[in-house]
Residue frames as a rotation matrix with the C-alpha (Angstrom) as fourth column:
UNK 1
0.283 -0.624 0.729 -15.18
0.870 0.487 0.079 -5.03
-0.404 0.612 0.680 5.29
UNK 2
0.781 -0.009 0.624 -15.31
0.281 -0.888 -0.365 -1.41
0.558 0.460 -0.691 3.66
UNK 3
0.751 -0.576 0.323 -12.88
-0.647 -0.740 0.184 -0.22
0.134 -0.347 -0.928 6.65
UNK 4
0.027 -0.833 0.553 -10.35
0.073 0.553 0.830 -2.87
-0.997 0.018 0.076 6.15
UNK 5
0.038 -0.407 0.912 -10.21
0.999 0.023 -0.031 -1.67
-0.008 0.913 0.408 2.43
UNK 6
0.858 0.228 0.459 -9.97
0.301 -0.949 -0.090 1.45
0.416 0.215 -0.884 3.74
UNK 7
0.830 -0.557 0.034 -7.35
-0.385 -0.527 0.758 1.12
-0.405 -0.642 -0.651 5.90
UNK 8
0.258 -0.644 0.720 -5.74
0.694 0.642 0.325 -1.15
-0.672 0.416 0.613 3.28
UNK 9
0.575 -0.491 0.654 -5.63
0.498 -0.425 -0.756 1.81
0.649 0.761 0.000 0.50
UNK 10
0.926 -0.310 0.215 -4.21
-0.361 -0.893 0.269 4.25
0.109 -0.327 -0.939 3.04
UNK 11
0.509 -0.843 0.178 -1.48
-0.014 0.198 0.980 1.94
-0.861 -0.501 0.089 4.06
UNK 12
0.392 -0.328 0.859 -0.87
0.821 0.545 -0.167 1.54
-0.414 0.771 0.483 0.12
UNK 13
0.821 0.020 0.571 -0.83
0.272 -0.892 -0.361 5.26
0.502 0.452 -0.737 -0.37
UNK 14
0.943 -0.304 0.138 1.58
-0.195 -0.166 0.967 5.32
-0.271 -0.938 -0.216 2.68
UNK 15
0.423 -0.732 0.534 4.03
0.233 0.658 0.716 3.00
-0.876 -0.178 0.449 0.69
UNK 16
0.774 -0.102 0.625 3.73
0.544 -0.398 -0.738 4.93
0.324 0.912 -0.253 -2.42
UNK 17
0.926 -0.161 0.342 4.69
-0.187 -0.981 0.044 7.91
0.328 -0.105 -0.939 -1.00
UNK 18
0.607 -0.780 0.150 7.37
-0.337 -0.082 0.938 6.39
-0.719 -0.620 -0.313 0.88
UNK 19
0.402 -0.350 0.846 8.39
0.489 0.863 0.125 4.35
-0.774 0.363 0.518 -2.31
UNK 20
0.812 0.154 0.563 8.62
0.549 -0.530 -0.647 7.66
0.199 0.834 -0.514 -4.23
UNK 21
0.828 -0.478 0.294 10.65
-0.550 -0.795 0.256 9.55
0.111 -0.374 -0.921 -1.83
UNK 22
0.283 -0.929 0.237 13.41
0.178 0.294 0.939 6.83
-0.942 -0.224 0.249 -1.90
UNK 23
0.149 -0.736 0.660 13.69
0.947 0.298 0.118 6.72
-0.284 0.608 0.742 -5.34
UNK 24
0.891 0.270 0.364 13.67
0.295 -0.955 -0.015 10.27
0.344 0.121 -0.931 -5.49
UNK 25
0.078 -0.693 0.716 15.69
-0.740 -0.522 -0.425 11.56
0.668 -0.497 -0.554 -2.88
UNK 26
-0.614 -0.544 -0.571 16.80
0.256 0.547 -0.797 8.22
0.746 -0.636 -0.196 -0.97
UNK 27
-0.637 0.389 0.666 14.38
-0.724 -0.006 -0.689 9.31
-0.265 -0.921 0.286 2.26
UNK 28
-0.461 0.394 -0.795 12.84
0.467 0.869 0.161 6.72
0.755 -0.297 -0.585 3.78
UNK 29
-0.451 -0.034 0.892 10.44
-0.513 -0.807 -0.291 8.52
0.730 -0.589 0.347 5.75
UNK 30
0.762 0.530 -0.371 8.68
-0.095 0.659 0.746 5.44
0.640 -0.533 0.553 7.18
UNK 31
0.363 -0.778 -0.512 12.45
0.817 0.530 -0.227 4.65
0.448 -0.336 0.828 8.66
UNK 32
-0.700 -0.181 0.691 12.99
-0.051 -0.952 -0.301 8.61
0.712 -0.246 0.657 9.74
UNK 33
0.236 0.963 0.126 9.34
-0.330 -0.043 0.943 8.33
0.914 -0.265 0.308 11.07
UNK 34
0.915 0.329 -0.232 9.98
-0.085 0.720 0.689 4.97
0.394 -0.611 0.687 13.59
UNK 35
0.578 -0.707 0.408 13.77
-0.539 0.044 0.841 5.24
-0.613 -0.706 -0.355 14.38
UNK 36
-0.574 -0.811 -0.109 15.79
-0.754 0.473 0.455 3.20
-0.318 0.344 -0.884 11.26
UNK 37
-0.138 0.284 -0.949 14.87
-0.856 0.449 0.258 0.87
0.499 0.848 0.181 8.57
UNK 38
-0.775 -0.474 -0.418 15.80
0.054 0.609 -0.791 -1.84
0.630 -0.636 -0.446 11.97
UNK 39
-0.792 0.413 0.450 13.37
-0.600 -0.394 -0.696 -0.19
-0.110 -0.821 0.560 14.60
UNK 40
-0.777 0.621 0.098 10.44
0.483 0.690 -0.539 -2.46
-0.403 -0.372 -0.836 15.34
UNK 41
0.256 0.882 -0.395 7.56
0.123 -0.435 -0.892 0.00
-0.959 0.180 -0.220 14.63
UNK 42
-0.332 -0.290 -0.898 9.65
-0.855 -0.310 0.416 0.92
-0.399 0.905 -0.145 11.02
UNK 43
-0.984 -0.176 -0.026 9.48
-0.177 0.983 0.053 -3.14
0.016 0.057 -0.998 10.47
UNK 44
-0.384 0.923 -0.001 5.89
0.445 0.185 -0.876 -3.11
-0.809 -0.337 -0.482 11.58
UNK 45
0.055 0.747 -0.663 4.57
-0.246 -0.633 -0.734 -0.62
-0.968 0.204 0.149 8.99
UNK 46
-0.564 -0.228 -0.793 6.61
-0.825 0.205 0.527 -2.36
0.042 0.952 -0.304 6.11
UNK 47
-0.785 0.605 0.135 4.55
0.595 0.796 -0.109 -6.01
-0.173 -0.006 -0.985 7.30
UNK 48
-0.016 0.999 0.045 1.00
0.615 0.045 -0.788 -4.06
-0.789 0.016 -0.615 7.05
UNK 49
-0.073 -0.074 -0.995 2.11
-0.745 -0.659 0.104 -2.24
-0.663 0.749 -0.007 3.83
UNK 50
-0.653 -0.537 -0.534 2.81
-0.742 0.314 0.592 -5.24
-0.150 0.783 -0.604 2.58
UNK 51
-0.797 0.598 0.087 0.42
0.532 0.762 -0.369 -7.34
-0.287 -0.248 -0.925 3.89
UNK 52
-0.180 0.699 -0.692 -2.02
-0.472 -0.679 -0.563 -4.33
-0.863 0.225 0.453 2.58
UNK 53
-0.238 0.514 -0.825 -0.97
-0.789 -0.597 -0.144 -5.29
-0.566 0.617 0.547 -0.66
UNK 54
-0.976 0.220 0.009 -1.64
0.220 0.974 0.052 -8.92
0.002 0.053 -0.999 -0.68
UNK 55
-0.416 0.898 -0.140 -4.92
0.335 0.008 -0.942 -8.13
-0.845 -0.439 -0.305 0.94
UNK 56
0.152 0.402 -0.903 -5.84
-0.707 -0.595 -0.384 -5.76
-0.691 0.696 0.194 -2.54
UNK 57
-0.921 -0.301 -0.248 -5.32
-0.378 0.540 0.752 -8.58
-0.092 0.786 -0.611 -4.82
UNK 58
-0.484 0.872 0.069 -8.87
0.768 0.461 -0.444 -9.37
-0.419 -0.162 -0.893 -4.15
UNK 59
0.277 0.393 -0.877 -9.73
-0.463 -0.745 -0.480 -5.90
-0.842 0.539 -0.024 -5.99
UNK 60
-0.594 -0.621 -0.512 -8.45
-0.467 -0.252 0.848 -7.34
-0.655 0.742 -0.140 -9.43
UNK 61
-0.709 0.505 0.493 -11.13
0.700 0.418 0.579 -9.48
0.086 0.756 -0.649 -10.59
UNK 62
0.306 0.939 -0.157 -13.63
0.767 -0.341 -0.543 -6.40
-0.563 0.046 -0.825 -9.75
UNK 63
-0.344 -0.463 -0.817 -11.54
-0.294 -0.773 0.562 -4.50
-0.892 0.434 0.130 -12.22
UNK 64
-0.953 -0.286 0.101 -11.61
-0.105 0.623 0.775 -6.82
-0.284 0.728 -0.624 -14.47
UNK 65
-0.643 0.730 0.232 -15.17
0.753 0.658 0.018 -7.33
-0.139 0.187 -0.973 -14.21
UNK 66
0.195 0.312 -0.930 -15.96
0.134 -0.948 -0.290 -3.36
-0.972 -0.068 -0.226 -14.12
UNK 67
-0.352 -0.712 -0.608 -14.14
-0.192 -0.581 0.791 -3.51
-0.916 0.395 0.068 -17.38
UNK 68
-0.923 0.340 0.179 -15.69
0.352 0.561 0.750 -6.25
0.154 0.755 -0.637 -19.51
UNK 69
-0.314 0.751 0.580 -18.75
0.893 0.441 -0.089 -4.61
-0.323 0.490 -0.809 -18.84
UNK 70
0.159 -0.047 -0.986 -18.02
-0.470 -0.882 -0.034 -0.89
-0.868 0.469 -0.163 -19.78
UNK 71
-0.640 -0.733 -0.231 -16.88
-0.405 0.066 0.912 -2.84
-0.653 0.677 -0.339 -22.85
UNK 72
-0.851 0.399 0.342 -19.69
0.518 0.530 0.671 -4.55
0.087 0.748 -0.658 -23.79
UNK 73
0.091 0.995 -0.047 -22.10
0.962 -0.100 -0.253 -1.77
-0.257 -0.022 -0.966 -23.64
């Protein structure tokens, strides 16, 4: 399990970065990367970005639960 939440943050860090550089400066480098925003592999990395961050919703109740107990001690 550890390297499927490992390869889940990277892909999340992947979509940052790419999510920064559009609103920045419009590049899409996933879509520069694979051949167009169209291109099968471009398409492919937005499904396991996204599907990354589905998969990390399972990290929110161990926040939550990291939190309440820094809090109560």
């Amino acid at each position: 399990m550890k390297a499927l939440d490992s390869i889940a943050l990277i892909l999340l860090i992947v979509g940052g970065i790419n999510w920064l550089l559009v609103g920045l400066l419009q590049f899409d480098l996933v879509a520069s990367i694979f051949g167009g925003q169209d291109a099968l592999l471009a398409r492919i990395v937005y499904i396991l970005v996204g599907l990354s961050a589905l998969y990390s919703l399972k990290f929110l109740p161990l926040i939550n639960r990291d939190n309440a107990r820094h809090t109560t001690h």
